[in-house]
Residue frames as qw, qx, qy, qz and C-alpha x, y, z in Angstrom:
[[0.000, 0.888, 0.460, 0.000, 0.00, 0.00, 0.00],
 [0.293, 0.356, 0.073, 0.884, 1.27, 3.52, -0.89],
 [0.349, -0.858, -0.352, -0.134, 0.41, 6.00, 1.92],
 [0.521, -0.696, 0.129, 0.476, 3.76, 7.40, 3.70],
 [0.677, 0.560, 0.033, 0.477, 5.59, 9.21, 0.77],
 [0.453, -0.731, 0.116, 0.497, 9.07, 11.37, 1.57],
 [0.460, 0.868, -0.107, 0.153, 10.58, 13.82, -0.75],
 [0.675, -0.464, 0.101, 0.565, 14.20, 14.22, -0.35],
 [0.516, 0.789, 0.056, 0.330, 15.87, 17.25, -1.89],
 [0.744, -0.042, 0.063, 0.664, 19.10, 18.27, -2.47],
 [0.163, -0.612, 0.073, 0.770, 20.82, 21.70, -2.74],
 [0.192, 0.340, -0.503, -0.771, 20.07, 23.34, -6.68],
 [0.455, 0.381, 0.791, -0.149, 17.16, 20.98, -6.74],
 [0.119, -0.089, -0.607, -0.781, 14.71, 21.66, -10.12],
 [0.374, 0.117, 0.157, -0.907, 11.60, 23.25, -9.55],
 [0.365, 0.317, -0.570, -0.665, 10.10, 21.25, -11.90],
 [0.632, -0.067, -0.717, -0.285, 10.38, 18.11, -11.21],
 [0.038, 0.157, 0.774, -0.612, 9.73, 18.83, -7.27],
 [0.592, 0.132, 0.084, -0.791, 6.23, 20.48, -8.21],
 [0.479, 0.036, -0.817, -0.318, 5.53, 16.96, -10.49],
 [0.442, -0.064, -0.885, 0.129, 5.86, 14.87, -7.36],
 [0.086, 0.286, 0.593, -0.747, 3.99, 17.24, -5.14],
 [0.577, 0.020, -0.071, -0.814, 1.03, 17.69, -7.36],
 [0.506, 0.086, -0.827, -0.228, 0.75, 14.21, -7.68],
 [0.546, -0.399, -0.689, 0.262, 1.11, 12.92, -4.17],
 [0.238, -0.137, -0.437, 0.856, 1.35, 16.31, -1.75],
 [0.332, -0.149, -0.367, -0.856, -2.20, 17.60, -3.12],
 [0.231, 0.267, 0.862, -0.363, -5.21, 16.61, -0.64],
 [0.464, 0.069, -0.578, -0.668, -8.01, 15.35, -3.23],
 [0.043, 0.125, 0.961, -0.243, -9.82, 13.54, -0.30],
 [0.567, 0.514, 0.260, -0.590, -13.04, 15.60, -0.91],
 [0.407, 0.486, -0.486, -0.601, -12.85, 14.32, -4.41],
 [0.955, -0.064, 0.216, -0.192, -12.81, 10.63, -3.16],
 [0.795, 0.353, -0.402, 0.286, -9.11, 9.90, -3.98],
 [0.759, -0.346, -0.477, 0.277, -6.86, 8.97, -1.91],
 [0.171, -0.970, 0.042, -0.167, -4.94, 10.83, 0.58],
 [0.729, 0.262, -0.353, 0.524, -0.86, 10.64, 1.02],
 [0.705, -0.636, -0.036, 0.313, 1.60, 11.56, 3.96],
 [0.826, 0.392, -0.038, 0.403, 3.36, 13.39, 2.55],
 [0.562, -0.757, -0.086, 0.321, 6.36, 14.99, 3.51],
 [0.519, 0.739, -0.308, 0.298, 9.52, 17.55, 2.31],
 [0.784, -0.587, -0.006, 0.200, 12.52, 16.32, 3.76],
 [0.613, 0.554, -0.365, 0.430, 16.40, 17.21, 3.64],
 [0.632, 0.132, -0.501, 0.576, 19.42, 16.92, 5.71],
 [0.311, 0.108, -0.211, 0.921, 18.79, 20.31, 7.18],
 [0.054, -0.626, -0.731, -0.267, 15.30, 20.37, 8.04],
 [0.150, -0.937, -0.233, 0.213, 14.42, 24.29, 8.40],
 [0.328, -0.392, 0.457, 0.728, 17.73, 25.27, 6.06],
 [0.412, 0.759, -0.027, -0.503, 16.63, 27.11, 3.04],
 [0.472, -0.170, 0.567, 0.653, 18.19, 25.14, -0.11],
 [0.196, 0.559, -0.235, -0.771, 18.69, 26.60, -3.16],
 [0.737, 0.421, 0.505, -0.156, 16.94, 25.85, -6.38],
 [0.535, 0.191, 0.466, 0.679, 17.81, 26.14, -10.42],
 [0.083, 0.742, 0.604, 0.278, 15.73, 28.84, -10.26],
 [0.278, 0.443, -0.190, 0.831, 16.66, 32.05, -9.90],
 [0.148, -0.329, 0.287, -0.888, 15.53, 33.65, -6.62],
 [0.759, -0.298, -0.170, -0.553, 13.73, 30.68, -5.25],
 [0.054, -0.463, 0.823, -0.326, 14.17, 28.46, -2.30],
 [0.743, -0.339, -0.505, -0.279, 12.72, 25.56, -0.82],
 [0.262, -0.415, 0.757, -0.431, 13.01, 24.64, 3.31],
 [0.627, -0.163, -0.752, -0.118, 11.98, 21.44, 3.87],
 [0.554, -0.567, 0.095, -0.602, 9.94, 21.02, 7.15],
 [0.935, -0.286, 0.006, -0.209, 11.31, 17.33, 7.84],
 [0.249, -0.776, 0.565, 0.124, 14.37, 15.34, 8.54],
 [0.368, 0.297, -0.808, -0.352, 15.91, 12.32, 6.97],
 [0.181, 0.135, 0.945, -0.236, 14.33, 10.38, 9.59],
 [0.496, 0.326, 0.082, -0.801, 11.61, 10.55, 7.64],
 [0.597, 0.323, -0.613, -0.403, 12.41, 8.36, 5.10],
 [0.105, -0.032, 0.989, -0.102, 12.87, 5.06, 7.45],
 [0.388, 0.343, 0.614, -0.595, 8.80, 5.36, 7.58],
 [0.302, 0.491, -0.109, -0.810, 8.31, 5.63, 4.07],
 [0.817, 0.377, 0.434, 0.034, 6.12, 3.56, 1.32],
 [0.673, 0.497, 0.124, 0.533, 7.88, 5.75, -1.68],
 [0.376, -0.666, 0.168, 0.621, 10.93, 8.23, -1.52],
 [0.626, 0.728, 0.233, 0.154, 10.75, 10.20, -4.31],
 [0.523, -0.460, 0.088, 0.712, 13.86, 12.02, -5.41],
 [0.374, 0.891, 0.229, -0.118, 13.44, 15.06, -8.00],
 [0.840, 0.286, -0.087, 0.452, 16.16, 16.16, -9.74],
 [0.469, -0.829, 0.194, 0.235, 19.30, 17.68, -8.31],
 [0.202, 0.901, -0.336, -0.187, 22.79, 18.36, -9.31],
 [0.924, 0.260, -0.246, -0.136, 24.59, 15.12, -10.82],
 [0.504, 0.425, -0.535, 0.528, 28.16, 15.44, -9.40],
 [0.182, -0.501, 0.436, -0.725, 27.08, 16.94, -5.44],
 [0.755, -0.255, -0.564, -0.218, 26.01, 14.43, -2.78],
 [0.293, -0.572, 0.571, -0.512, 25.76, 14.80, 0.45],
 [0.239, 0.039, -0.958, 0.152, 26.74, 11.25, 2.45],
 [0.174, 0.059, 0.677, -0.712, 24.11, 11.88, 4.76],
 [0.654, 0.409, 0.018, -0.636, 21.24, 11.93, 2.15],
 [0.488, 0.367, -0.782, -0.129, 22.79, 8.82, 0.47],
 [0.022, 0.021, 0.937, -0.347, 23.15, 6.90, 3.73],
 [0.359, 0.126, 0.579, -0.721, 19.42, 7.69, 4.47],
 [0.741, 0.249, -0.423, -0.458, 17.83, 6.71, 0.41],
 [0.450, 0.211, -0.855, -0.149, 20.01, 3.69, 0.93],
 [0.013, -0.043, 0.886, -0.462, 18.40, 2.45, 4.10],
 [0.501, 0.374, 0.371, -0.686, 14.91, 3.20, 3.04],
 [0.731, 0.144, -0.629, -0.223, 15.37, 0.69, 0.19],
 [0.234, 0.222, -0.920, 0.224, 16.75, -1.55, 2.54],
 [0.168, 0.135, 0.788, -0.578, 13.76, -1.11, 4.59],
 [0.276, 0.418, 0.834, 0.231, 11.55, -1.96, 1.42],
 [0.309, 0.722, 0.323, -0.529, 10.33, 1.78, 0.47],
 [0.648, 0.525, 0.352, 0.425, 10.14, 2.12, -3.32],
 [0.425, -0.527, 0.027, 0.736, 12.40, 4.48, -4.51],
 [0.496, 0.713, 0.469, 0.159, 11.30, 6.95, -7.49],
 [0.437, -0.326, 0.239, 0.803, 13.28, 9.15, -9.26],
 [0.392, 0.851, 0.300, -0.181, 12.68, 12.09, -11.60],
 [0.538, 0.782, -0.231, 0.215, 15.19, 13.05, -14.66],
 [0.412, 0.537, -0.664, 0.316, 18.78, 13.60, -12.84],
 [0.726, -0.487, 0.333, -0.354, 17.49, 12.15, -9.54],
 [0.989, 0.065, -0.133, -0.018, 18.82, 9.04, -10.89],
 [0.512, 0.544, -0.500, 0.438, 22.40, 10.11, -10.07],
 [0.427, -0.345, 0.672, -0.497, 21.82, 10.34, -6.13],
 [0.950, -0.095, 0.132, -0.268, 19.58, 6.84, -6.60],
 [0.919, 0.120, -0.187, 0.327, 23.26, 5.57, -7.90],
 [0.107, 0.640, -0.552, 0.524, 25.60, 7.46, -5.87],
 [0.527, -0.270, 0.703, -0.393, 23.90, 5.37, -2.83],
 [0.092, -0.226, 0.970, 0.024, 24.50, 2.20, -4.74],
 [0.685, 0.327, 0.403, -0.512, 20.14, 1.59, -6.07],
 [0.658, 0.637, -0.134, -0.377, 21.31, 1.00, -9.78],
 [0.013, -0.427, 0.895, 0.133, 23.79, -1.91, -9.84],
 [0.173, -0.049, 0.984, -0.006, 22.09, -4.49, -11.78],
 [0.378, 0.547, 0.676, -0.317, 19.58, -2.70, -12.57],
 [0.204, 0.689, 0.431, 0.546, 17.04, -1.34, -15.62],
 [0.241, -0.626, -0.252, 0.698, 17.28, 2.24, -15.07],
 [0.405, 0.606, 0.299, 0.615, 16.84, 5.47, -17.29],
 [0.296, -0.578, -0.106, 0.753, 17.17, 9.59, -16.93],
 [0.602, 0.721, 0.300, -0.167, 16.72, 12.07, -19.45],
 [0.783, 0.595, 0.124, 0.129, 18.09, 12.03, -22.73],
 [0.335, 0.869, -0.208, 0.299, 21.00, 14.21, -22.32],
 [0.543, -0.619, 0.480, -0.302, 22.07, 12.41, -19.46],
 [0.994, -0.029, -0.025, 0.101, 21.85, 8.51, -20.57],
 [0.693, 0.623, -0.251, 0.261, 25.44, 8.82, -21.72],
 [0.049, 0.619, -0.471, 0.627, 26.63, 10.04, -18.37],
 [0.652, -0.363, 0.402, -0.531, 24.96, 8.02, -16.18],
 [0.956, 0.202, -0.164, -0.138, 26.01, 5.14, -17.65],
 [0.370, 0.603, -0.551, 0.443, 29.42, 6.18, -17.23],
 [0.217, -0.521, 0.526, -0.637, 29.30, 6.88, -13.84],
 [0.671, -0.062, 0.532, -0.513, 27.31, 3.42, -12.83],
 [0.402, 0.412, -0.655, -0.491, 28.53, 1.40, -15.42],
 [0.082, -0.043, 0.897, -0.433, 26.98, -1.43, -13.21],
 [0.203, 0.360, 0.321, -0.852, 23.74, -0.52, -14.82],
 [0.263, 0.231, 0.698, 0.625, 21.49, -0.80, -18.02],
 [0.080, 0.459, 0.079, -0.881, 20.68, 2.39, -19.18],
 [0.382, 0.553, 0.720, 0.174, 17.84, 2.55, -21.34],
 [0.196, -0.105, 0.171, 0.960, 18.22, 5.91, -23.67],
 [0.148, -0.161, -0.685, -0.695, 14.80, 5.64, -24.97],
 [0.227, -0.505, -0.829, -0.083, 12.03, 5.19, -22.39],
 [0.328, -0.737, -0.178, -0.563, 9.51, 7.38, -20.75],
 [0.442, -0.441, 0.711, -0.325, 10.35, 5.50, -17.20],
 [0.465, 0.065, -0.874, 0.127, 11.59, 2.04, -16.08],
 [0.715, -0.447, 0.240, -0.481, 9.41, 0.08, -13.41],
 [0.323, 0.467, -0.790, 0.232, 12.14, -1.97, -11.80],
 [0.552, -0.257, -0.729, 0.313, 10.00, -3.09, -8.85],
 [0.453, -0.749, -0.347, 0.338, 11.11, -0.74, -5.97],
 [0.409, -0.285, 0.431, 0.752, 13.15, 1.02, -8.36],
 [0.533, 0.761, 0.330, 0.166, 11.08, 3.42, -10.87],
 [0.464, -0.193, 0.325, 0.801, 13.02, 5.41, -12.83],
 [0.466, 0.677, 0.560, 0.104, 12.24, 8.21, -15.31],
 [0.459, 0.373, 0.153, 0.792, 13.36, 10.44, -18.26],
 [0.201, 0.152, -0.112, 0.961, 12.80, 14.50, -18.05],
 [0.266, 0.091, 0.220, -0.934, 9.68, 16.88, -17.07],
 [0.720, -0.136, -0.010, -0.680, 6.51, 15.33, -17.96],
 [0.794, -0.017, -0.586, -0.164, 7.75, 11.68, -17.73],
 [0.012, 0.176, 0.800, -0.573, 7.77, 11.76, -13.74],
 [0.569, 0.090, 0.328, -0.748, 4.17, 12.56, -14.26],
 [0.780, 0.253, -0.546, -0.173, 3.68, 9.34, -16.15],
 [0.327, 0.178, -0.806, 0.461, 6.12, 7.52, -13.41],
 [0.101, -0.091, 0.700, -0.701, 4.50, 8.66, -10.54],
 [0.724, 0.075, 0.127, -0.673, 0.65, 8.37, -11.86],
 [0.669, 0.203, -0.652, -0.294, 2.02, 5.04, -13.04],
 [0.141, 0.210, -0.767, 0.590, 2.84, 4.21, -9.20],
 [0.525, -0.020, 0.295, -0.798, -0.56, 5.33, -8.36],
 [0.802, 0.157, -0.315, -0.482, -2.14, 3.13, -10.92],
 [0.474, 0.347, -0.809, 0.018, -0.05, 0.14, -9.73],
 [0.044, 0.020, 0.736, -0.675, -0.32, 0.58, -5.61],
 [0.272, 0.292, 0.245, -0.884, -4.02, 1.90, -6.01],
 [0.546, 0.545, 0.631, -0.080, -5.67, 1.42, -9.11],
 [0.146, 0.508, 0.623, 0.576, -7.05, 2.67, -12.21],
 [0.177, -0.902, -0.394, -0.013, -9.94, 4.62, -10.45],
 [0.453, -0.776, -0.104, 0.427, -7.20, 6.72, -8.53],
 [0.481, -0.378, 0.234, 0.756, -4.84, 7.32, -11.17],
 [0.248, 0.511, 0.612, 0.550, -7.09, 8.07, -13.56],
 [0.216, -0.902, -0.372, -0.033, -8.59, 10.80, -11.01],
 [0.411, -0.803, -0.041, 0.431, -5.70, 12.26, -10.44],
 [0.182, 0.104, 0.409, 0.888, -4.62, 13.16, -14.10],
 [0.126, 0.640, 0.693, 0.309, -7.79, 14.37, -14.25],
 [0.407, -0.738, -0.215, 0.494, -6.92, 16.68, -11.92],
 [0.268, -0.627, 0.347, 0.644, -4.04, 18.08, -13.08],
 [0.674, 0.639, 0.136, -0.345, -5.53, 17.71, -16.54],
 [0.134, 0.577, -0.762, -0.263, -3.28, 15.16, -18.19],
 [0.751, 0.203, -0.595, -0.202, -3.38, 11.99, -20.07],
 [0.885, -0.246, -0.066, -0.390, -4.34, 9.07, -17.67],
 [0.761, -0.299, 0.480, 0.317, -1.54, 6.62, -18.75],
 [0.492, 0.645, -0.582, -0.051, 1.64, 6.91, -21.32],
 [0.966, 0.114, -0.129, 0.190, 3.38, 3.86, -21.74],
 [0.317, -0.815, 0.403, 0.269, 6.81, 3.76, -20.02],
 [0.673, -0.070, 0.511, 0.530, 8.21, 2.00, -23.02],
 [0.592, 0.762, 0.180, 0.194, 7.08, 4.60, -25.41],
 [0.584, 0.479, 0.085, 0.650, 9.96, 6.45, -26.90],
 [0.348, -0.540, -0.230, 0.731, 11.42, 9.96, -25.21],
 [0.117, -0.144, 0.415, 0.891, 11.36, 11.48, -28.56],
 [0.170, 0.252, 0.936, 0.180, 7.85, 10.83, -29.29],
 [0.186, -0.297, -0.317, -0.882, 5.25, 13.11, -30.75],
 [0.097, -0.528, -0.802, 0.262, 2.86, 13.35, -27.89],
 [0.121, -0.421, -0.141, -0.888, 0.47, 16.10, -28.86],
 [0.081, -0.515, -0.732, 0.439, -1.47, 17.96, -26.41],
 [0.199, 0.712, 0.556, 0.380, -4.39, 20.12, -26.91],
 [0.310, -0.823, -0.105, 0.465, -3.15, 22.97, -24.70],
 [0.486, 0.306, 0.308, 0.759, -1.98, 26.36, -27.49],
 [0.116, -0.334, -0.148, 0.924, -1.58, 29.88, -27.13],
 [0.259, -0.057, -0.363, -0.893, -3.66, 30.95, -30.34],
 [0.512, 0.190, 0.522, -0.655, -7.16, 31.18, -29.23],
 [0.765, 0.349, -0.155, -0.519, -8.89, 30.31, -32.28],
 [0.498, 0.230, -0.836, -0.022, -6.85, 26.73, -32.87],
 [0.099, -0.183, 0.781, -0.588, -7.27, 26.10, -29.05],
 [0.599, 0.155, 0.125, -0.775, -11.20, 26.16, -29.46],
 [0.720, 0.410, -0.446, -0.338, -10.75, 23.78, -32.39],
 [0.387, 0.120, -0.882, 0.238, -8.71, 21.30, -30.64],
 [0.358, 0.096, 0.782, -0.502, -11.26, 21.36, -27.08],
 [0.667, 0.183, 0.013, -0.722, -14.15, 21.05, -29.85],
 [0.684, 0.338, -0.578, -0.288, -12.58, 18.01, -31.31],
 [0.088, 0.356, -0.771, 0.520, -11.76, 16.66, -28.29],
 [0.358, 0.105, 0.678, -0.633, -14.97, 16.55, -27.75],
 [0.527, 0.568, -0.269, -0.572, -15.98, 15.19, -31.17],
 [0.527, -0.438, 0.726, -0.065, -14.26, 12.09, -31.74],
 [0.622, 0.298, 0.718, -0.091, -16.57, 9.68, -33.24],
 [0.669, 0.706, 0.202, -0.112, -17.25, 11.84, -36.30],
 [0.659, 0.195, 0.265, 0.676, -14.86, 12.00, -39.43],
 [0.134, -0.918, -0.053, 0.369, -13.08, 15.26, -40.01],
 [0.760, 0.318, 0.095, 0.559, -10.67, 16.97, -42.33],
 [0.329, -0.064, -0.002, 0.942, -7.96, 19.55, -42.64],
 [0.015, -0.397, -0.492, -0.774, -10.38, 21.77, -44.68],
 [0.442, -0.641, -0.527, -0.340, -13.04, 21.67, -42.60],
 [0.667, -0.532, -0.358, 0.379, -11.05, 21.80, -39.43],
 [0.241, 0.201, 0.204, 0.927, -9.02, 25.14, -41.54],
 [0.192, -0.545, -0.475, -0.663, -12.74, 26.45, -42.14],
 [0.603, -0.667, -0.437, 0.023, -13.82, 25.98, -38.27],
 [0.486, -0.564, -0.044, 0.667, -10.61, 28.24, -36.87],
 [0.131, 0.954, 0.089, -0.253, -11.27, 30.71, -39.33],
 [0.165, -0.577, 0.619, 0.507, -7.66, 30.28, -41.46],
 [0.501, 0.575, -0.486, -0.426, -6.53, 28.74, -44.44],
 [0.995, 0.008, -0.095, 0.043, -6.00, 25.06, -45.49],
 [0.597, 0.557, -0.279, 0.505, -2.30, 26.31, -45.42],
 [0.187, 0.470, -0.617, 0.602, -1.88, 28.29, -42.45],
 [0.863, -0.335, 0.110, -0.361, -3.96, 26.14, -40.13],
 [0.954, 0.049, -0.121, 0.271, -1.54, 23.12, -41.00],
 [0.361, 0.524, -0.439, 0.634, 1.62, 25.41, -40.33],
 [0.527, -0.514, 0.205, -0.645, -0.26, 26.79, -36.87],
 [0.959, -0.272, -0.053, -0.060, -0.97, 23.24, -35.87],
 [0.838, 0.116, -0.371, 0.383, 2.35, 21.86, -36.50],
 [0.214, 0.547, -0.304, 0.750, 3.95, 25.18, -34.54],
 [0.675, -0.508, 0.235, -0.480, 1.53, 24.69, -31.22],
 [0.947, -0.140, 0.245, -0.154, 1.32, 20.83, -31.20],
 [0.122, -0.522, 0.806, 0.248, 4.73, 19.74, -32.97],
 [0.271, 0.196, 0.872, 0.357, 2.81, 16.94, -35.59],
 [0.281, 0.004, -0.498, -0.821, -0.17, 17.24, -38.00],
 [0.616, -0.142, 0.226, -0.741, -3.84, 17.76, -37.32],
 [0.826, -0.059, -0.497, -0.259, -4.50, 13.33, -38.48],
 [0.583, 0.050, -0.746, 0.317, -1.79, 12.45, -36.46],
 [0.159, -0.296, 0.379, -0.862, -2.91, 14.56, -33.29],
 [0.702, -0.136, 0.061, -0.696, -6.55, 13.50, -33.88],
 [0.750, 0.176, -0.635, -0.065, -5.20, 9.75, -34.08],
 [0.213, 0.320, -0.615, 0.688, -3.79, 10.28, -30.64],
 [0.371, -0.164, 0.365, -0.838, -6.29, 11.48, -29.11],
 [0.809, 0.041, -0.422, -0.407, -8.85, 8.89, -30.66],
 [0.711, 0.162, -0.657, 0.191, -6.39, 6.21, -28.75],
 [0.043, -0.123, 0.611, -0.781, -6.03, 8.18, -25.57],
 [0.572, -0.137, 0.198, -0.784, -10.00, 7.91, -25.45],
 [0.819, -0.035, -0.545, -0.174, -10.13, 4.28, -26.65],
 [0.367, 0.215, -0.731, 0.533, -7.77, 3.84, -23.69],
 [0.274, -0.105, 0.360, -0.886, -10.16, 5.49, -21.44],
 [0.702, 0.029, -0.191, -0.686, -13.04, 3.57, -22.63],
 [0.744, -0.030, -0.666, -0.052, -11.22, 0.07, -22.05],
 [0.184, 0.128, -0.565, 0.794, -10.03, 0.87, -18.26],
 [0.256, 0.036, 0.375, -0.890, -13.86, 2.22, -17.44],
 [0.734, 0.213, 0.055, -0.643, -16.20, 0.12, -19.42],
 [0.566, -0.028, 0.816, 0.117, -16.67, -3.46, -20.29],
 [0.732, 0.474, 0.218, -0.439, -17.97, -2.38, -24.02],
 [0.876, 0.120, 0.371, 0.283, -17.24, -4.48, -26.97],
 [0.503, -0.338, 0.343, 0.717, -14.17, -3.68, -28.82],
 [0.233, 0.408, 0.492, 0.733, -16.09, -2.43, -32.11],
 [0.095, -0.834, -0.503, -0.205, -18.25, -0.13, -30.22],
 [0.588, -0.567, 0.062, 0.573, -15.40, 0.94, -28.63],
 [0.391, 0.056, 0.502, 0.769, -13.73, 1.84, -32.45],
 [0.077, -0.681, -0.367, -0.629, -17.07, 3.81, -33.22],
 [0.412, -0.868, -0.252, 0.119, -17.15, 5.65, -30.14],
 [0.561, -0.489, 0.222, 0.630, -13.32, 6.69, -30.27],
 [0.315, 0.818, -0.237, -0.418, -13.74, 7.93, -33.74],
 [0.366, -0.414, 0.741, 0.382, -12.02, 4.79, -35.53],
 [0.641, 0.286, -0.100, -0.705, -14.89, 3.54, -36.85],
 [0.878, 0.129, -0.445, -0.122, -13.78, -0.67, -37.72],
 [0.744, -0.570, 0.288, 0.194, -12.05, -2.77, -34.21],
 [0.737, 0.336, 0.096, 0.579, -8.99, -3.12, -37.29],
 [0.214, 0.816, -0.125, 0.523, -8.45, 0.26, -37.64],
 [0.489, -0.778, 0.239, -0.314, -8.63, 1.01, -33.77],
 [0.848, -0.477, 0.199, 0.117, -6.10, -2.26, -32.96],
 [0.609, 0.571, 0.030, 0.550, -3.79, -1.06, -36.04],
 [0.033, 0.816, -0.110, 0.567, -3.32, 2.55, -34.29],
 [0.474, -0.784, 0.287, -0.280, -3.40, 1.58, -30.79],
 [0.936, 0.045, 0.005, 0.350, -0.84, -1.48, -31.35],
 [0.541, 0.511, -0.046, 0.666, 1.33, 1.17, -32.94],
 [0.004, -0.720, 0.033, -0.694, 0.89, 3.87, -30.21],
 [0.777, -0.517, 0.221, -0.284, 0.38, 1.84, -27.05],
 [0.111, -0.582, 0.794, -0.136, 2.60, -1.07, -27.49],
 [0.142, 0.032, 0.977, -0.158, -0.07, -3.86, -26.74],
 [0.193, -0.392, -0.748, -0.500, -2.93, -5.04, -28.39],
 [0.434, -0.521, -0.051, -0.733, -6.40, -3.30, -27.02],
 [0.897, -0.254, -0.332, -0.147, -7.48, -6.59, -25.27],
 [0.622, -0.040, -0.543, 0.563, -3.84, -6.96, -23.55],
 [0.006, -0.329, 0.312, -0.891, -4.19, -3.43, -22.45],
 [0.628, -0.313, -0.163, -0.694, -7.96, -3.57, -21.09],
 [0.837, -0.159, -0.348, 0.391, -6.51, -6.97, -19.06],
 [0.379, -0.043, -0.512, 0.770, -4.05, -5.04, -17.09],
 [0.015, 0.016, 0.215, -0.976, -5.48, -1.87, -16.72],
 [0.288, -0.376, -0.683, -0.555, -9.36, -2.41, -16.72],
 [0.333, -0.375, 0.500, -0.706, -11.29, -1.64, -13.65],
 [0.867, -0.115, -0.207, -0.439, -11.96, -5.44, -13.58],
 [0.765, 0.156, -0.516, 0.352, -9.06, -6.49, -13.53]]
């Protein structure tokens, strides 16, 4: 069971990926009916300002390492790859020892191997890192390519949004479906990414600055099922067939099929996890329209046939 979580942070910590792990788990969402977490900010120095990557911003942490002996997951955000205090080491390593999963976010993985978590193990970090962190922990097998590794007690995971992926994948593991699914909802993200999908991967999202695309993408979003084109989708934001497709690619980094292909899959996903319908009503409800099409795309975008997926992650299973 997942209920005692400890942060640990380090001097020049990263804003970033500390907010991740507190919106996730440091957010009380008990009026909402999800769970509630323990959670806690610890470091060496509990009531020492440390500094952040951020210009003019601290964090104090309110707790001490003893924190961590008590903990289901110790999460570690990233920090500076080369600095380690012994004391923060000594205390990760003993809170594996004393069976709390350890989770990491981008360079966090360098303190999880500086106190000795990554010998022998799958492990990843982001991209700009694999190369180094191999070095240093050559005891390892860096994976260059995934979203996050689930080692067990050992998650790993690449840069900024893939600890949210990691950690809502924790949820979903310890917890459920129901819970992790509520709590992207929250924070208004995709449910579940695959931790084998690719770092590089086109993951459009419908969030864009230009008002008139934005519209278009929550309308389609909320559209699905029916067929659409460029033209029409040009005609509905008020632009050209021309600069609509430029616009799109410049917000969302791919093209308006492949976006709407996504999404289509993110909702099939949603549909196998919450509902027990059959797989072709599933394809006309997601906007695929034939169960072929819909186990073509999501094969190719998920990883595992619909059926495997709807087996793990179903709220039956």
């Amino acid at each position: 069971m997942l209920s005692k979580v400890a942060v640990v942070l380090s001097d020049r910590l990263a804003m970033f990926e500390f907010g991740v792990v507190c919106e996730v788990f440091g957010l009380d969402r008990t009026a909402d009916g999800l769970p509630g977490f323990d959670f806690r900010v610890c470091g060496a120095d509990p009531g020492k300002p440390l500094r952040s990557t951020t210009p003019g911003i601290s964090v104090t942490p309110e707790f001490g390492l003893d924190q961590l002996a008590a903990a289901d997951l110790v999460a570690i955000p990233a920090s500076p790859i080369d600095q380690y205090d012994d004391r923060v080491l000594d205390a990760v390593r003993s809170a594996a020892d004393a069976g709390a999963t350890v989770l990491t976010v981008c360079s966090g993985a360098f303190l999880a191997g500086a106190a000795g978590l990554l010998d022998g193990r799958k492990c990843t970090t982001h991209w700009r890192y694999v190369d180094r962190l191999a070095a240093m922990f050559p005891e390892a097998t860096v994976d260059p390519d995934v979203l996050f590794v689930d080692a067990g007690n050992l998650i790993t995971s690449a840069g900024t949004a893939a600890g949210i992926d990691a950690c809502l994948h924790l949820v979903r593991r310890e917890i459920g479906t129901a819970a992790a699914n509520g709590i992207a909802r929250r924070m208004v993200v995709p449910p579940q990414r695959d931790g084998g999908q690719r770092q590089f991967i086109e993951q459009p999202v419908p969030e864009c600055s230009s008002i008139g695309l934005s519209t278009t993408l929550a309308w389609l979003s909320e559209n699905l099922a029916h067929p659409h084109t460029v033209d029409e989708l040009a005609a509905r934001s008020s632009m050209s067939t021309r600069t609509f497709a430029r616009r799109f690619a410049a917000e969302t980094g791919t093209t308006p099929v492949k976006w709407l292909t996504t999404q289509r899959v993110l909702f099939a996903k949603h549909l196998l996890e919450t509902t027990d319908m059959a797989l072709e009503r599933i394809a006309d409800e997601s906007g695929f329209g034939s169960g072929a099409l819909l186990r073509h795309h999501f094969q190719r975008q998920v990883g595992i046939a619909p059926t495997e997926y709807r087996r793990r992650f179903g709220a039956a299973g």
